[in-house]
N, C-alpha and C positions, 0 to 999 in steps of 0.2 A: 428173234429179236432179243436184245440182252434185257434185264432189265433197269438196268444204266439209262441204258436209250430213250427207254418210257420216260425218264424224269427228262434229257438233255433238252436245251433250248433248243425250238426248230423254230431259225430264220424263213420267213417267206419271202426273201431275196434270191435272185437265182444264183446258184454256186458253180464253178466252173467244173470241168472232169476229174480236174486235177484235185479239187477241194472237196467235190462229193467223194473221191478215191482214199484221200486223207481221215477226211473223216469214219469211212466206212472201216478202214484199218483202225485206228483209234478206238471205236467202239467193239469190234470183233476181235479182236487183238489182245486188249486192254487188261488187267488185272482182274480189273473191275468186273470183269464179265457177268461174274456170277454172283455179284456181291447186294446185297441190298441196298435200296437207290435211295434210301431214308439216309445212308451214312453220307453219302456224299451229295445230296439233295434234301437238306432236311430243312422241316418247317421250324422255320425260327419268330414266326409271326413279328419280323423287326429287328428283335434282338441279336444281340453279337453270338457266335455260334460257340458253343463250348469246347473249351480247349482239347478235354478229350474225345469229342467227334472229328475235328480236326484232325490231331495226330493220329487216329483210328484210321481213319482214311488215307491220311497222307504215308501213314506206313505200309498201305496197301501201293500207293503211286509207287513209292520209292523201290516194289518189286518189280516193277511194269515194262518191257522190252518195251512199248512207245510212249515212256514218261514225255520227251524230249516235243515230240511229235504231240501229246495231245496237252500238253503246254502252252506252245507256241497259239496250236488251235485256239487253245481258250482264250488266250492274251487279247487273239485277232477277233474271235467271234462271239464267247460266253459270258453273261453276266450273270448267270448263278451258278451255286453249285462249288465243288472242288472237283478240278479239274488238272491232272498232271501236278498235280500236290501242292498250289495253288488255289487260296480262297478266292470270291470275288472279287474282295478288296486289298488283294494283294495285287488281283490282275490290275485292277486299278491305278491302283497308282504303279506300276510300268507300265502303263498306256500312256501316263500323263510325263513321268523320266522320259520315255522314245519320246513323247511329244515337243515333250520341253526341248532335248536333246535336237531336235530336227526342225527347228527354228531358230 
C-alpha cells in the first residue's frame, strides 16, 4: 500500500470494475508512490495551502505516466488533497465550468 493511499479519500459508495481498476493504477502507478502523503495531503487546519507545497507536489504530478488519469479521477471523485496536479479547489471550480457548461 503506497503511502499516497493512506491519506486518499475512501468513498463508501460502491465503484464499478472499471473505476476500482482506474484507481488502483493511479495509485500503484503514480509518481507519488513513494512520496510523503503530508505533501500532497497536508493539514491546513482551513487555510489556503502554501504555494510552495503546491508546486512541490505538483512538480512531482507533472513527472507522472497517469497525470491524465488521476486528474480526471479526482475531478470526478476527490475533495482533498492534490491530485493529478490539481488542488481541491481548482477541482472545483471544473466541476462547476462542466456543470455550468452541461446546462
Amino acid at each position: 500500500m503506497s503511502k499516497v493511499e493512506l491519506r486518499a479519500n475512501r468513498s463508501s459508495k460502491e465503484w464499478s470494475d472499471e473505476s476500482r481498476a482506474l484507481y488502483n493504477r493511479i495509485l500503484f502507478d503514480g509518481a507519488c508512490l513513494d512520496s510523503d502523503p503530508d505533501l500532497f495531503f497536508p493539514e491546513t487546519d482551513g487555510k489556503k495551502l502554501p504555494k510552495e507545497t503546491i508546486r512541490l507536489a505538483t512538480d512531482i504530478c507533472d513527472t507522472c505516466s497517469v497525470k491524465a488519469e488521476c486528474r480526471e479521477w479526482a475531478i470526478e471523485n476527490e475533495d482533498h488533497g492534490i491530485w493529478g496536479g490539481l488542488t481541491a479547489t481548482e477541482r472545483t471550480k471544473i466541476r462547476k465550468e462542466r456543470h455550468d457548461t452541461s446546462n
